[in-house]
MIPA-751850 format. One record per residue (C-alpha): residue number from 1; x, y, z; residue in three letters. Coordinates in Angstrom, 1 decimal. Layout:
<pts>
<pt NUM,<X,Y,Z>,ALA>;
...
</pts>
This chain:
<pts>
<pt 1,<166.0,-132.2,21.3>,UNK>;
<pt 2,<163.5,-132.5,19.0>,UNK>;
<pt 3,<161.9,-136.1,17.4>,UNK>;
<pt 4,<160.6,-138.2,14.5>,UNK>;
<pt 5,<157.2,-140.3,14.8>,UNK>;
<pt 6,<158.2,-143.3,12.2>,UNK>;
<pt 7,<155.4,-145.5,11.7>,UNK>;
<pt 8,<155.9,-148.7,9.7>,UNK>;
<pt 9,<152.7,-150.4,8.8>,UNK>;
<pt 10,<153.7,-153.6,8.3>,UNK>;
<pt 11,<151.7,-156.7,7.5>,UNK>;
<pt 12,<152.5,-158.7,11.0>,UNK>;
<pt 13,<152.9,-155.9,12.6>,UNK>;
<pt 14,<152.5,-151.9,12.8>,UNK>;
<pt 15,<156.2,-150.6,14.4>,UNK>;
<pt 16,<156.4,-147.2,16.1>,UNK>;
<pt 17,<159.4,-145.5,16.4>,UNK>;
<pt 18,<160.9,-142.1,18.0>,UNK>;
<pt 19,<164.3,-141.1,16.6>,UNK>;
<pt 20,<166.0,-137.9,17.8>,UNK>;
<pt 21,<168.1,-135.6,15.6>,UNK>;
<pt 22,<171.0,-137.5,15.7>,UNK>;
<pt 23,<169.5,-140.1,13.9>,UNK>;
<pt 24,<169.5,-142.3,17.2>,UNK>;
<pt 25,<166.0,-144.4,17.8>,UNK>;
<pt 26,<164.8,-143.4,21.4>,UNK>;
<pt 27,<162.0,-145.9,21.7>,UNK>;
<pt 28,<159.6,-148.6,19.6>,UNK>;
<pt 29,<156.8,-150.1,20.0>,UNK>;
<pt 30,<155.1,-153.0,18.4>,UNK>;
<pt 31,<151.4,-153.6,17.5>,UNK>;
<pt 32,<150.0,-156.8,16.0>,UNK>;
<pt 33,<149.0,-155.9,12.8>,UNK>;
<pt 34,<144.9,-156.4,13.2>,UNK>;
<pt 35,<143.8,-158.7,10.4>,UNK>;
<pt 36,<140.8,-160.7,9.9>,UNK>;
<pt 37,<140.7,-163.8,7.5>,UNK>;
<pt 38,<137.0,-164.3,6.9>,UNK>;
<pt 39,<137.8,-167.1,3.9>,UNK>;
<pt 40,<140.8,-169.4,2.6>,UNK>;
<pt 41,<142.4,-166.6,0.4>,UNK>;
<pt 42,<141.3,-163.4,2.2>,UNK>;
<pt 43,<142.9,-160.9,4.2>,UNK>;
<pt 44,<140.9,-157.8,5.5>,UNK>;
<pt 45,<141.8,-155.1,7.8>,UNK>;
<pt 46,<138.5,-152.3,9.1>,UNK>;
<pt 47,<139.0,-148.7,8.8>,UNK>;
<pt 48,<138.5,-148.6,12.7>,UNK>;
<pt 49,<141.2,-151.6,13.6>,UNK>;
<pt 50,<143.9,-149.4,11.9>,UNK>;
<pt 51,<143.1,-146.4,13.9>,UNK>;
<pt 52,<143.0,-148.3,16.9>,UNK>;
<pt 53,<146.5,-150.0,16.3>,UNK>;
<pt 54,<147.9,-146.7,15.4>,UNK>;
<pt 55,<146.4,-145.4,18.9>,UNK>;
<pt 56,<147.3,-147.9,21.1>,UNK>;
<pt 57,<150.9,-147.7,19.2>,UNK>;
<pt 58,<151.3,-144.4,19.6>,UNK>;
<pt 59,<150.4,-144.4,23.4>,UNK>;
<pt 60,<152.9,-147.1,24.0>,UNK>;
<pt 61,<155.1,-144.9,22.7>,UNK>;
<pt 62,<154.6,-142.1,24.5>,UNK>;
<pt 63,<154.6,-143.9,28.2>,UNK>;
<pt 64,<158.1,-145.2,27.4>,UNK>;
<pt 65,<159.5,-141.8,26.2>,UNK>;
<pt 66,<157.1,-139.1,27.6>,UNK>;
<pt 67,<159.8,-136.3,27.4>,UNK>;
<pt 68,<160.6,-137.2,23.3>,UNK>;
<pt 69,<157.0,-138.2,22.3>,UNK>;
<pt 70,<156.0,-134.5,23.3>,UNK>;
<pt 71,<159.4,-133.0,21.4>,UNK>;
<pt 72,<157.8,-134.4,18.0>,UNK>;
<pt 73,<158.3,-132.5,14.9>,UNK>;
<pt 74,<156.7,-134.5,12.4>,UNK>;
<pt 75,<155.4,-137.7,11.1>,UNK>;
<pt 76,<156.7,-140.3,9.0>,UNK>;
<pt 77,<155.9,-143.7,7.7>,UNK>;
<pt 78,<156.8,-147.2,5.5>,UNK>;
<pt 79,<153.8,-148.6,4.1>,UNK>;
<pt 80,<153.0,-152.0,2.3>,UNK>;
<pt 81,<151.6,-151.2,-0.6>,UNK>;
<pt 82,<148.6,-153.0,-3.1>,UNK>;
<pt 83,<146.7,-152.7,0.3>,UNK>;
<pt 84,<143.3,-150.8,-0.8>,UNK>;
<pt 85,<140.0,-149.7,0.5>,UNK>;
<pt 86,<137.0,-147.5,-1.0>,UNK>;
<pt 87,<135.2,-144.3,-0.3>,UNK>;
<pt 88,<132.5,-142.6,-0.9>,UNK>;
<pt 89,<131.4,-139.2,-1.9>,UNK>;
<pt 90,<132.0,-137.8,1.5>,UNK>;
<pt 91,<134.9,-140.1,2.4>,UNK>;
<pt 92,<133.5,-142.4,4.6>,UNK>;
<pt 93,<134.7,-145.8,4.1>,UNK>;
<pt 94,<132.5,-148.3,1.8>,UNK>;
<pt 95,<134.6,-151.6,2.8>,UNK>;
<pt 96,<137.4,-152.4,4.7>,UNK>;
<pt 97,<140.9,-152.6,3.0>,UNK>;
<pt 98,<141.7,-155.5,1.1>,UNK>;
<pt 99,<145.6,-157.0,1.9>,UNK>;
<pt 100,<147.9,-157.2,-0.6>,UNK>;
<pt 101,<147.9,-160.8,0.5>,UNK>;
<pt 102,<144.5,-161.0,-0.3>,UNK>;
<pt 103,<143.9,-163.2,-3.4>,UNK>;
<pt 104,<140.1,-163.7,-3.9>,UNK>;
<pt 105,<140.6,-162.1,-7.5>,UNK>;
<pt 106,<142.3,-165.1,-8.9>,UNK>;
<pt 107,<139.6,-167.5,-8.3>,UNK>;
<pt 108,<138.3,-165.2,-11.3>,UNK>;
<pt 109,<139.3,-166.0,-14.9>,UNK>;
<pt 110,<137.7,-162.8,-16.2>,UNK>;
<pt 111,<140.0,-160.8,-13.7>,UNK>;
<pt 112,<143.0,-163.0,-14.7>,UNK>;
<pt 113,<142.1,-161.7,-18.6>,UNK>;
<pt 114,<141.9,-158.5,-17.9>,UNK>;
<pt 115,<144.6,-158.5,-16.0>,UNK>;
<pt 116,<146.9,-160.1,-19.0>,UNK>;
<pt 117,<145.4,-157.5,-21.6>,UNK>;
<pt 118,<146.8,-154.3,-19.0>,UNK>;
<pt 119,<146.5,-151.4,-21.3>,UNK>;
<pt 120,<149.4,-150.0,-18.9>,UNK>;
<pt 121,<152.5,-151.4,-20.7>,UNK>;
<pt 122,<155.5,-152.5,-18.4>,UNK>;
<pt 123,<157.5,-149.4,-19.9>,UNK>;
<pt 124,<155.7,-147.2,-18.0>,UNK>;
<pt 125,<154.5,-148.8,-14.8>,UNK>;
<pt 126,<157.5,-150.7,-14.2>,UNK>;
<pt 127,<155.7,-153.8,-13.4>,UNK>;
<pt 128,<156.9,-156.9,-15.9>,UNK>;
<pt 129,<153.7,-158.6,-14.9>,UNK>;
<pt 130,<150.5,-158.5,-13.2>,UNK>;
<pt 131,<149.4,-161.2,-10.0>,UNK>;
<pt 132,<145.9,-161.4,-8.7>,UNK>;
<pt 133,<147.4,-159.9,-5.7>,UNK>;
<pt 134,<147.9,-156.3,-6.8>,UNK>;
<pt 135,<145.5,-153.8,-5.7>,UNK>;
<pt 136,<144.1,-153.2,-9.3>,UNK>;
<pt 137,<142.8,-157.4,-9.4>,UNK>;
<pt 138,<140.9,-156.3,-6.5>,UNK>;
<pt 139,<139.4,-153.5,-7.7>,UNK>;
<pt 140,<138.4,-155.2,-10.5>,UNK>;
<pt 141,<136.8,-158.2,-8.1>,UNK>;
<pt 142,<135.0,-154.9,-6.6>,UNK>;
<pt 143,<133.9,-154.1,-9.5>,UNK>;
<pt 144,<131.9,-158.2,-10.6>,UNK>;
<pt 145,<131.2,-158.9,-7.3>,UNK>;
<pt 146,<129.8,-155.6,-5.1>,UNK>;
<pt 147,<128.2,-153.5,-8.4>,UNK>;
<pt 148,<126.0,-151.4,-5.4>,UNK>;
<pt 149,<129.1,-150.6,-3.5>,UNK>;
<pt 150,<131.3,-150.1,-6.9>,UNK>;
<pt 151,<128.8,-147.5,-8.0>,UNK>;
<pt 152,<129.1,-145.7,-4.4>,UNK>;
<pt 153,<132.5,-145.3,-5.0>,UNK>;
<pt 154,<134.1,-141.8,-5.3>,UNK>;
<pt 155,<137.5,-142.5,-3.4>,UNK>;
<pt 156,<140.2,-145.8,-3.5>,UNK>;
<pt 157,<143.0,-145.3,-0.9>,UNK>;
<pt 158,<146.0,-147.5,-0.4>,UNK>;
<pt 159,<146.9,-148.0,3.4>,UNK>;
<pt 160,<149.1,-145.3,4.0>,UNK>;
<pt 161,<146.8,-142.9,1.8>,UNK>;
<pt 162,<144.3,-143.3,4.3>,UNK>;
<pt 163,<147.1,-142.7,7.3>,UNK>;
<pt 164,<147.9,-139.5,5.8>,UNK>;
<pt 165,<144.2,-138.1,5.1>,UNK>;
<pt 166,<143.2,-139.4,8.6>,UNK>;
<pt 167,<146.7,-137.5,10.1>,UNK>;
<pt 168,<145.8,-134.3,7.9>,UNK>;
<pt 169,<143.1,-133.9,5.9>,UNK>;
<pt 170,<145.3,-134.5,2.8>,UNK>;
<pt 171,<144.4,-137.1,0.2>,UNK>;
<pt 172,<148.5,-138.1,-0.8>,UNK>;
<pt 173,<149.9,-141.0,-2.2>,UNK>;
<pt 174,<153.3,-141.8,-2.0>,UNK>;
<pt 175,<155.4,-142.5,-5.4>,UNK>;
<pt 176,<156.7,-145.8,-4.4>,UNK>;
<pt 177,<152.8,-146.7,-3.7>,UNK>;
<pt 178,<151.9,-145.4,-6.9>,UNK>;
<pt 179,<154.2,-146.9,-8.5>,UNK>;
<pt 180,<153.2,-150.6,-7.6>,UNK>;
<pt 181,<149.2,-149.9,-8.9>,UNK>;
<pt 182,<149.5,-150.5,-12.3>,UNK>;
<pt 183,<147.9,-147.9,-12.5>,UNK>;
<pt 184,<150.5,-145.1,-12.9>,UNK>;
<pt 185,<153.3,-143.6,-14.9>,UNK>;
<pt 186,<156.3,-144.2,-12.6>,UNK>;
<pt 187,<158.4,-141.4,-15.1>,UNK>;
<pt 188,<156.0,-138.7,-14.7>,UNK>;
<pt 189,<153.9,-139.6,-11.1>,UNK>;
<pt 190,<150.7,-139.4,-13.2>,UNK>;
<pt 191,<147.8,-141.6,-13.0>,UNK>;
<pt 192,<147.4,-143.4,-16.5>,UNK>;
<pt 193,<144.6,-142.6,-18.6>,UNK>;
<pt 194,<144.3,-146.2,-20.4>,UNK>;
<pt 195,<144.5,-147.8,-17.2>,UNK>;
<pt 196,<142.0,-145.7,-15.6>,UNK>;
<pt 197,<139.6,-146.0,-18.7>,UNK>;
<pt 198,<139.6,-149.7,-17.6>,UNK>;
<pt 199,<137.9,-149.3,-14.4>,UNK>;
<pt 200,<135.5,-146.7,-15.4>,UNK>;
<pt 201,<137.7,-143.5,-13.6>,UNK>;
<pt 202,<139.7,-140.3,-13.9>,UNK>;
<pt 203,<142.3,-139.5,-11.7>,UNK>;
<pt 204,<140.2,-137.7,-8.7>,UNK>;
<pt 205,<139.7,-141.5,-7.9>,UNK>;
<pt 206,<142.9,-141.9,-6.8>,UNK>;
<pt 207,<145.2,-139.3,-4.5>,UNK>;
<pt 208,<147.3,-137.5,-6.1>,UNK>;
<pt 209,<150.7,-138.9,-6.7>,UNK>;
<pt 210,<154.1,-137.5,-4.8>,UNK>;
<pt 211,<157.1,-138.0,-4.6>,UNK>;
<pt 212,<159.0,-139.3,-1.1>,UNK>;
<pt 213,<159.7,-136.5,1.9>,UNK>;
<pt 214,<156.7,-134.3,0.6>,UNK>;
<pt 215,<155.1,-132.4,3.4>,UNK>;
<pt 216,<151.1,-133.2,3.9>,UNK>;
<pt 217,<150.3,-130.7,6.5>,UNK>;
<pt 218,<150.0,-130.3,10.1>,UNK>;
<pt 219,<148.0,-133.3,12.4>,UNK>;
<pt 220,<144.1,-132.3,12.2>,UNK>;
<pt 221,<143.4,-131.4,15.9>,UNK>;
<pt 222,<141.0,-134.2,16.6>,UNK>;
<pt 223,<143.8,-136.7,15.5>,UNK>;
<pt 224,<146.3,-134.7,17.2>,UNK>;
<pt 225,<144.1,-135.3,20.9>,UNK>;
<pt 226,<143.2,-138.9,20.0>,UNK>;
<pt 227,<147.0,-139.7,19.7>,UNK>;
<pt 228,<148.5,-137.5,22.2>,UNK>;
<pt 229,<150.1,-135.5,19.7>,UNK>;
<pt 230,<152.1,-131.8,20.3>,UNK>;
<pt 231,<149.3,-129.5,18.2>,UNK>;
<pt 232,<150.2,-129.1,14.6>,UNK>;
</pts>
């Protein structure tokens, strides 16, 4: 019979779960979500924490359910969202991702203005109001306080953006992540052009917008050995 890899990054923890045809959950594991807290109000998580969590998940996994783990037939996830890293021109990471917990930006009144004046009106990105805890007050805080790294920038990935890119080589974000960045059109999945205008960007900064259950592509082989994964 074959099975689903569900992967639930979570803020305490990362959960890893194999769930047959039927619906039925086989196994799950849980990882400790690996976050550092290097000052009161921050909350940080390294490009190469994540891929170890999701690793050392996945291998629990598969020594509890050997026989299922190798009947996988694709990948899934549940993602916190407003959780955000750069990139650079060649896609190598320029920080580590910020946590939506993270709330250095509202130590910043300029931030907080801006982030009262949205060009993106509530009619179209669903949100009534904007918190220094959303991912676009911390691109904004990128933006004041790292100018070098800002002007690196080519790429910002939510947390489960990254996931998928790292799993296939596809730059994806998922509609309900979207949908929670100020920054898009939650009618049409399109990045707003105001909003964008704002941080300097057009919409090859972001990945491009989709809708739940859309297919990214078959596990890069690399990723595919690291994690013990059936090829493809």
């Amino acid at each position: 019979m074959r099975s689903l890899l569900v992967i639930d990054l979570g803020t305490t923890l990362f959960k890893f779960t194999l769930v047959d045809q039927a619906g039925r959950i086989v196994a799950l594991a849980r990882h400790p979500t690996p976050l550092t807290r290097p000052a009161p109000g921050q909350c940080e998580l390294t490009i190469p924490d994540f891929e170890e969590a999701i690793v050392q998940g996945s291998q629990t996994l598969r020594t509890q359910a050997p026989d299922a783990w190798n009947a996988i037939e694709a990948v899934t996830f549940a993602s916190q969202a407003n959780t955000v890293a750069l990139f650079d021109e060649r896609e190598r990471p320029l920080t580590p991702f910020l946590v939506w917990t993270d709330s250095r930006a509202a130590a910043h009144p300029e931030i907080l203005a801006q982030l009262a004046a949205w060009p993106a009106p509530h009619a179209r990105t669903g949100l009534p109001a904007l918190v220094p805890t959303l991912a676009i007050a911390k691109l904004l805080w990128w933006r004041a306080q790292a100018p070098a790294i800002w002007n690196r920038t080519r790429r910002a990935a939510f947390l489960s953006d990254y996931l998928t890119a790292w799993l296939t080589g596809t730059w994806l974000c998922a509609g309900g992540i979207a949908g929670l960045s100020a920054c898009c059109d939650i009618a049409t999945l399109t990045w707003i052009p105001e909003a964008l205008a704002v941080l300097g960007w057009t919409p090859e900064y972001f990945s491009a917008p989709v809708r739940g259950g859309a297919l990214a592509g078959p596990v890069r082989a690399p990723v595919a050995a690291r994690l013990g994964l059936p090829p493809g």
